[in-house]
KEDOMAR-71922 format. One record per residue (C-alpha): residue number from 0; residue in three letters; x negated, y, z negated. Coordinates in steps of 0.05 Angstrom, whole numbers, plus 5000, padded with zeros to 4 digits. Layout:
// KEDOMAR-71922
ATOM  pos  code     u     v     w
ATOM  NUM   ALA     X     Y     Z
...
// end
This chain:
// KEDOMAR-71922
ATOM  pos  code     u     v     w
ATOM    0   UNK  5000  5000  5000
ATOM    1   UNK  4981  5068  5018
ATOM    2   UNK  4986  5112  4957
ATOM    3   UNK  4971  5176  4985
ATOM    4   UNK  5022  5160  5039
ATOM    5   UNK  5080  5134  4990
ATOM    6   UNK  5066  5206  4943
ATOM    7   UNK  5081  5247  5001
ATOM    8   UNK  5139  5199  5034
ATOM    9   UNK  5168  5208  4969
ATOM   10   UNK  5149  5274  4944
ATOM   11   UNK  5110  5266  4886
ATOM   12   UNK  5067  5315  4854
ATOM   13   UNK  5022  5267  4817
ATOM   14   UNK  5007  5202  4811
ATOM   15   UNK  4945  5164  4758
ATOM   16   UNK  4929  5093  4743
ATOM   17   UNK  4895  5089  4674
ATOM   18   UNK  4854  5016  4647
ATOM   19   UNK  4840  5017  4573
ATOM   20   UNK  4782  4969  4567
ATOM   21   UNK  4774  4972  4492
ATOM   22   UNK  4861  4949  4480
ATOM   23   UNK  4864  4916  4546
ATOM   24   UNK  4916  4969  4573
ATOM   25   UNK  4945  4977  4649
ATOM   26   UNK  4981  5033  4671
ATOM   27   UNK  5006  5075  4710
ATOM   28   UNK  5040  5142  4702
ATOM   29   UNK  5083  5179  4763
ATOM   30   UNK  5113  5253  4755
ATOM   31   UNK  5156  5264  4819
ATOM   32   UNK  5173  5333  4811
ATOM   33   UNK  5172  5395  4752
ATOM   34   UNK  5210  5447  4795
ATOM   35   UNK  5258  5443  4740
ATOM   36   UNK  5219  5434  4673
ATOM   37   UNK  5174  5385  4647
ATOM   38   UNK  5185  5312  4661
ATOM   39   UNK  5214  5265  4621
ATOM   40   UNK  5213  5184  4633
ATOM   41   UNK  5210  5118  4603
ATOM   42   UNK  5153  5075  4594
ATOM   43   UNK  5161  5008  4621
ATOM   44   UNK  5126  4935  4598
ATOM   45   UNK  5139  4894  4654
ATOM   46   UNK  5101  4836  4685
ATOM   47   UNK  5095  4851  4767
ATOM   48   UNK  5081  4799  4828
ATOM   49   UNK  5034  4855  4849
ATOM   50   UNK  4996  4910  4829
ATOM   51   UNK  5027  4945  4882
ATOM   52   UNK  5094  4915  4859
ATOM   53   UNK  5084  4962  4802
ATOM   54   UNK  5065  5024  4847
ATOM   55   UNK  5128  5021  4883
ATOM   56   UNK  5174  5006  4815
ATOM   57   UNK  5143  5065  4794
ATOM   58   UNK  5156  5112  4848
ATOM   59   UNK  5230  5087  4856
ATOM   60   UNK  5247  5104  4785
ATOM   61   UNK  5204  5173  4774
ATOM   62   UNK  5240  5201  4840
ATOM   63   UNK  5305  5171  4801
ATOM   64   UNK  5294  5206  4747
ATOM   65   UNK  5284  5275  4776
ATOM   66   UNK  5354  5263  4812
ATOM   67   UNK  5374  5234  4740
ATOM   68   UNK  5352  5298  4701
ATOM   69   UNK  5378  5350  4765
ATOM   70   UNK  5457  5323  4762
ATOM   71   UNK  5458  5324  4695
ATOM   72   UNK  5436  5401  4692
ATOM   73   UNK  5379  5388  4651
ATOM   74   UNK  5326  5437  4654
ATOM   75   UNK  5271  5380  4660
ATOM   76   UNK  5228  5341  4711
ATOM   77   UNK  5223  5270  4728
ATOM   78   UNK  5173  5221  4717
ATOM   79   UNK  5165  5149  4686
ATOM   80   UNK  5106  5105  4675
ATOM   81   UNK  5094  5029  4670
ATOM   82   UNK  5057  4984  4638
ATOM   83   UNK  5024  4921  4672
ATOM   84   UNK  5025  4861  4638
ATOM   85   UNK  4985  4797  4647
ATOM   86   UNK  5041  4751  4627
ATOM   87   UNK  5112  4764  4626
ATOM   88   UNK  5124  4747  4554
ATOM   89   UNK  5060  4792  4534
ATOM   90   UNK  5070  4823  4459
ATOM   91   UNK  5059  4879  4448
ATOM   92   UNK  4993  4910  4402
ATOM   93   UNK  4985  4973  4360
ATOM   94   UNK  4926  4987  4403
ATOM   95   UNK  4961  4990  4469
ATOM   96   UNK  5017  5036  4445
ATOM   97   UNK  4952  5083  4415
ATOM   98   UNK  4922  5078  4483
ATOM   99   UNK  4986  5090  4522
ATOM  100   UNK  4991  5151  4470
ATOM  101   UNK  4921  5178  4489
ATOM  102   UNK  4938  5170  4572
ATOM  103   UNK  5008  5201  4558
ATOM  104   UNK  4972  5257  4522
ATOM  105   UNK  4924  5274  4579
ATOM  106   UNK  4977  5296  4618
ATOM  107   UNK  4996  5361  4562
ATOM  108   UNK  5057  5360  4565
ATOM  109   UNK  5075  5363  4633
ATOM  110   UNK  5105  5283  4624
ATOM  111   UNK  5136  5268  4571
ATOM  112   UNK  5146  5191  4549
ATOM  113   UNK  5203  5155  4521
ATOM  114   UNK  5225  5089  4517
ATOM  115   UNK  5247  5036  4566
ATOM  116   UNK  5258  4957  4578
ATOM  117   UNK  5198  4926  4541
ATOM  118   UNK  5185  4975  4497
ATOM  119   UNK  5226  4993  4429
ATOM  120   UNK  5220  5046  4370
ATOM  121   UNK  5162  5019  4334
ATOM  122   UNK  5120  5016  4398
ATOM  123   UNK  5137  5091  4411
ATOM  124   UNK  5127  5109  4339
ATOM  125   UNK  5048  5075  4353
ATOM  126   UNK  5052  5133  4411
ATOM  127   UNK  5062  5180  4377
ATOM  128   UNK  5016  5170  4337
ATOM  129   UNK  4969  5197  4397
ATOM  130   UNK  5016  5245  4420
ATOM  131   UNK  5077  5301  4413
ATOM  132   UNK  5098  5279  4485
ATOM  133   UNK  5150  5216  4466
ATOM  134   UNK  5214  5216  4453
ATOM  135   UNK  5254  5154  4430
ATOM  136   UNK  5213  5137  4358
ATOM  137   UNK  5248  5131  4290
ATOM  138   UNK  5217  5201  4274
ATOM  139   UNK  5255  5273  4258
ATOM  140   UNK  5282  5290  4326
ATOM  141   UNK  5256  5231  4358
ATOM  142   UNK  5317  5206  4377
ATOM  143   UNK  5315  5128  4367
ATOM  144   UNK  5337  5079  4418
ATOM  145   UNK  5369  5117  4473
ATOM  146   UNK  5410  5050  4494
ATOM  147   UNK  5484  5072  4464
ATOM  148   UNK  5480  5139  4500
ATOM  149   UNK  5463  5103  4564
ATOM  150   UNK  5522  5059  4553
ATOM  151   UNK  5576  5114  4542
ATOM  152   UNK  5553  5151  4602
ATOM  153   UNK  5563  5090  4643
ATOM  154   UNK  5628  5078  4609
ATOM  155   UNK  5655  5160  4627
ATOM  156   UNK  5627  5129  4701
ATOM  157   UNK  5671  5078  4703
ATOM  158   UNK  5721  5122  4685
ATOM  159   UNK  5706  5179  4734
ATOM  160   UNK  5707  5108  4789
ATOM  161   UNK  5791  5075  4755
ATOM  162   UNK  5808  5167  4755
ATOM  163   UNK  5783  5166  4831
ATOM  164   UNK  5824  5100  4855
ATOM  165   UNK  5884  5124  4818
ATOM  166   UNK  5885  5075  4750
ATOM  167   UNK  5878  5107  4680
ATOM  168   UNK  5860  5045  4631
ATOM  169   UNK  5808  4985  4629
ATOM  170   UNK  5872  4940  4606
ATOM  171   UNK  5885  4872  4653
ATOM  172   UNK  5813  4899  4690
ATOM  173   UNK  5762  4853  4689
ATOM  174   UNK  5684  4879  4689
ATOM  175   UNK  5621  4832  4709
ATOM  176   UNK  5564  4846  4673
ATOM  177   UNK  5498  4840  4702
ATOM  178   UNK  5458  4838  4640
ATOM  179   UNK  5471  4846  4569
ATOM  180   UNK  5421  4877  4538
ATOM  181   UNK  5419  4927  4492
ATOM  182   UNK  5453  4980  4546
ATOM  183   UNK  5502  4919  4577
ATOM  184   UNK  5524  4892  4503
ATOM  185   UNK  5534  4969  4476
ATOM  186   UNK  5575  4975  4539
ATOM  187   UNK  5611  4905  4528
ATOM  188   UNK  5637  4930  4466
ATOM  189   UNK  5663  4995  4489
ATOM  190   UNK  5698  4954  4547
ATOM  191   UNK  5720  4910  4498
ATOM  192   UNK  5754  4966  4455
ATOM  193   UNK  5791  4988  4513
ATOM  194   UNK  5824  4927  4539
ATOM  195   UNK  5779  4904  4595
ATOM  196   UNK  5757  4830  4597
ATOM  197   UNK  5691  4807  4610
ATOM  198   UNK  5641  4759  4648
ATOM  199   UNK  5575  4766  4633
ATOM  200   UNK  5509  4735  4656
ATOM  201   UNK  5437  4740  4631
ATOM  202   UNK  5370  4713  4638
ATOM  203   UNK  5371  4707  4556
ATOM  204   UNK  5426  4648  4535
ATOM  205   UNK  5420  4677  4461
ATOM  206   UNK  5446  4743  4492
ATOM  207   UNK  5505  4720  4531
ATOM  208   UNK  5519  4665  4471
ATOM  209   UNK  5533  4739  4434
ATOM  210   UNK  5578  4767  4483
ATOM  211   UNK  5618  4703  4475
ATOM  212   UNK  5623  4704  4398
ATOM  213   UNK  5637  4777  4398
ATOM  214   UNK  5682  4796  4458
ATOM  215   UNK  5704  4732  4481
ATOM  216   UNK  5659  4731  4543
ATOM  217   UNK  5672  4686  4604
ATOM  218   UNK  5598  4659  4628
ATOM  219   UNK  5565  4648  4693
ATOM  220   UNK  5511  4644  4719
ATOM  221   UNK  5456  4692  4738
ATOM  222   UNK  5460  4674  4812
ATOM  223   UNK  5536  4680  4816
ATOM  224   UNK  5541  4747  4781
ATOM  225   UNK  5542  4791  4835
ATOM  226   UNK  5598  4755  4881
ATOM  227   UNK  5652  4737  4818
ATOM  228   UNK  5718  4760  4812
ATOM  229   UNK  5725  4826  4781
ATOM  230   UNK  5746  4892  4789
ATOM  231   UNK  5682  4925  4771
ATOM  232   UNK  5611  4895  4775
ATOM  233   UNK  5563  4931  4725
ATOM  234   UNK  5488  4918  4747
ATOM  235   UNK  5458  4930  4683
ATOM  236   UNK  5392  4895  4682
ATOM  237   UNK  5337  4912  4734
ATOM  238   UNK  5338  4951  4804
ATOM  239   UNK  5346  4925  4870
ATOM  240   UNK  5402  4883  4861
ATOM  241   UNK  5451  4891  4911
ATOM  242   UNK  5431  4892  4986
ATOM  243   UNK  5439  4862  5050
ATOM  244   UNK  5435  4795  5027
ATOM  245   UNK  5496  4795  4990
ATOM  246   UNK  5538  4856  5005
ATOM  247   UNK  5583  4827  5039
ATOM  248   UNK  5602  4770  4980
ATOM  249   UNK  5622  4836  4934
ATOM  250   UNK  5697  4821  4917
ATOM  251   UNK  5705  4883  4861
ATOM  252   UNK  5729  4948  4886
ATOM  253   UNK  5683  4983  4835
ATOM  254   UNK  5611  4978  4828
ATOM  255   UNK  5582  5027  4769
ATOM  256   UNK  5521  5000  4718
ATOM  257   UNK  5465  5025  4676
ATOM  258   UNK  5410  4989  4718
ATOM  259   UNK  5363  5040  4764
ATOM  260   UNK  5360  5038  4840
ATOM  261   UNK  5410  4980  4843
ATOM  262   UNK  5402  4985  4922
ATOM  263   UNK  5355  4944  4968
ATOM  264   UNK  5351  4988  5016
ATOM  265   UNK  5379  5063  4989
ATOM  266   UNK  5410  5081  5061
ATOM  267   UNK  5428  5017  5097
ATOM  268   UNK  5453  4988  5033
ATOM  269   UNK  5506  5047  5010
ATOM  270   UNK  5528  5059  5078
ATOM  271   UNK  5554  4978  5085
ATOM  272   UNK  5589  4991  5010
ATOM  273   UNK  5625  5046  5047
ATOM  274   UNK  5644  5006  5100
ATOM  275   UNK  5674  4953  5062
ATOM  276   UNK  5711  5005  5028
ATOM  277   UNK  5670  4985  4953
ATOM  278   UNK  5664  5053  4907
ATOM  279   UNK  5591  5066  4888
ATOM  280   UNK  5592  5094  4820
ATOM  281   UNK  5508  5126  4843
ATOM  282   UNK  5460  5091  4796
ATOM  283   UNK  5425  5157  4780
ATOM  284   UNK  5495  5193  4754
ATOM  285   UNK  5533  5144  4711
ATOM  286   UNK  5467  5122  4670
ATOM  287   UNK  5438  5188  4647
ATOM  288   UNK  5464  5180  4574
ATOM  289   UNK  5395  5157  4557
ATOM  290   UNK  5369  5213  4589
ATOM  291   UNK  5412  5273  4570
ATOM  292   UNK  5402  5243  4483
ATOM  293   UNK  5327  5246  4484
ATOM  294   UNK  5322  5303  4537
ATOM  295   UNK  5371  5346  4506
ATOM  296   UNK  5337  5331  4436
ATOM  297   UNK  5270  5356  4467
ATOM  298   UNK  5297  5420  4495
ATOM  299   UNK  5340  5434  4424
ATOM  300   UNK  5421  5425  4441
ATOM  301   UNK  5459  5410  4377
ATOM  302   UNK  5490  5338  4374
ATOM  303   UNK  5564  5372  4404
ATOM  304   UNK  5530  5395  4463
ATOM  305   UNK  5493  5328  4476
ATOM  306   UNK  5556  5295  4467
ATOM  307   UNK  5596  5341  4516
ATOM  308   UNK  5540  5329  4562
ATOM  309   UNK  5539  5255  4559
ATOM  310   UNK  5617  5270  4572
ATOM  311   UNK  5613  5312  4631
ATOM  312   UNK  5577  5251  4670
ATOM  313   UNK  5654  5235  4688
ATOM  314   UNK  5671  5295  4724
ATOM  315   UNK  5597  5305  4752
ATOM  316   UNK  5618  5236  4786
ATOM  317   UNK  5684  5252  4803
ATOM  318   UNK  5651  5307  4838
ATOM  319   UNK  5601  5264  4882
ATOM  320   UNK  5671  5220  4900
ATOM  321   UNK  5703  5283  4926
ATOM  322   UNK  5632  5298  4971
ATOM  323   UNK  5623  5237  4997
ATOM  324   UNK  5661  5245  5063
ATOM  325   UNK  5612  5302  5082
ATOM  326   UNK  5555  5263  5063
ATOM  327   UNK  5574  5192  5091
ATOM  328   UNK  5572  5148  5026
ATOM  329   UNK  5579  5170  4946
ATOM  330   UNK  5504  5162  4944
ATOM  331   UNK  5476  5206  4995
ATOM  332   UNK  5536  5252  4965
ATOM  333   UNK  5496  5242  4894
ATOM  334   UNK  5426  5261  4927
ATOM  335   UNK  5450  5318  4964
ATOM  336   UNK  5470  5342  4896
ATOM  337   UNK  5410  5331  4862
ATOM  338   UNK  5370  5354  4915
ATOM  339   UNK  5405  5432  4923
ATOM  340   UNK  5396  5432  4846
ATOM  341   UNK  5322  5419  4850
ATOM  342   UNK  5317  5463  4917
ATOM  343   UNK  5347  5518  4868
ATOM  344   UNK  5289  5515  4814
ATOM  345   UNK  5236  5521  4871
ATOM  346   UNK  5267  5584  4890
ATOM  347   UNK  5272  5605  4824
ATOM  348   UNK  5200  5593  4811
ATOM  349   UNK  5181  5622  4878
ATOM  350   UNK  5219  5680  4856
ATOM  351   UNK  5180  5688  4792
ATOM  352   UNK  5111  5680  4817
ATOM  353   UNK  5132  5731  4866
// end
């Protein structure tokens, strides 16, 4: 992979690869864009095919986030970072988090770290340790797991999605969850609450085992997920999940989840949901929760105005539905909308320098 190439196909502003000899570390850090504030992203522990596996992840979800942070009307950037591991089980060591700190810190302030799938509060809290730049820790005003904040957002998605097609309630609805993690089960139970039934698969039997006890859960499998019977399927585990290869065995009339870049193939892939007449809740939209908790923490809104933000992710998507015949497809309607946004603080910054 070219990386020069992918940073300007995609319009980063920097990218670095750090190796920690002494703790062992891997990583890499991307900041897309700053036009509209400092950048804020997870940190990822994943175990990739490919070192360039990891490149790309990373570019797909710091350009996410900048969309991410620009729809919500967050004055902030987007980045996000990853962590290689040699093994997929890899734990976790004080010393990696320190050293994650330190690379995190190099960047002063301009990215600011927070957490993400493989990594939870205490591993943050060894960040920060090395830094002021994290946000998710069990500090003052660190914010703690962002996972509950994802999963409401999601939830005012799917409501924004029933508002759009005419239906007002979750009752006799039945949502397929792709993943129940600690986003999918926060968002089980909120579906639960309001009358919707479940189906559930995950890579982690203990997980769905949960969903069972708790919600009364229907199980299947991970492979048979995507194409069961439901009224909304809620990708909620990792990106690039729904594509050519099985588009066309969709049968909800909803798709809306907390997982990043669901789509194969961004263009291709939310044109042939439009065809088929599927409603594209766009990944970036419905899952800022996460985002809009920690963010808004950092930039000092009260816990009223987080809340009203988290709300407002149902009419910023009922918004994208009404654009969507001038873009082609609810998410090139979503990008067109967090792409004026960003245009916007360029011009404002243009203006200043001026």
């Amino acid at each position: 992979m070219n990386l020069i190439q992918e940073m300007m196909t995609r319009g980063h502003e920097r990218v670095c690869v750090h190796h920690d000899p002494e703790s062992g570390l891997r990583a890499i850090i991307a900041v897309h864009s700053t036009a509209l504030g400092n950048a804020l992203g997870g940190t990822r522990r994943w175990h990739y095919d490919s070192d360039d596996a990891a490149l790309l992840d990373v570019l797909r979800l710091s350009r996410g986030m900048t969309y991410k942070a620009a729809c919500a009307g967050l004055d902030m950037g987007g980045a996000k970072s990853v962590i290689l591991l040699d093994s997929p089980r890899a734990p976790f060591t004080e010393a990696q988090a320190r050293a994650m700190g330190r690379f995190v810190n190099s960047f002063n302030g301009d990215y600011i770290a927070a957490e993400d799938v493989g990594v939870n509060e205490q591993f943050v809290d060894w960040m920060a340790t090395e830094t002021n730049h994290v946000m998710g820790g069990t500090g003052e005003g660190q914010g703690g797991d962002p996972s509950p904040h994802t999963a409401l957002g999601v939830f005012r998605g799917m409501q924004a999605c029933l508002r759009h097609l005419g239906m007002d309630q979750f009752t006799g609805l039945t949502v397929a969850l792709q993943g129940v993690g600690s986003v999918g089960a926060h968002l089980a139970r909120l579906l639960h609450e309001h009358g919707a039934e479940l189906v559930v698969a995950d890579i982690h039997e203990s997980a769905v085992q949960e969903m069972v006890e708790q919600w009364g859960a229907r199980t299947v499998g991970t492979d048979e997920i995507i194409a069961t019977e439901c009224d909304i399927l809620a990708p909620c585990a990792l990106g690039a999940v729904i594509g050519q290869s099985n588009i066309d065995s969709i049968k909800a009339r909803i798709i809306c989840g907390a997982a990043n870049n669901q789509l194969v193939d961004h263009d291709h892939d939310a044109a042939a949901l439009q065809d088929r007449g599927i409603l594209y809740g766009p990944d970036f939209i419905v899952n800022a929760g996460g985002l809009i908790h920690l963010a808004g923490l950092y930039l000092g809104l009260t816990p009223e105005e987080l809340l009203a933000k988290i709300d407002d992710i149902e009419s910023t998507t009922l918004n994208v539905f009404q654009l969507a015949s001038e873009h082609g497809s609810t998410a090139h309607a979503a990008i067109a909308l967090a792409e004026a946004r960003i245009a916007g603080g360029r011009s404002r910054e243009e203006t200043h320098a001026g």
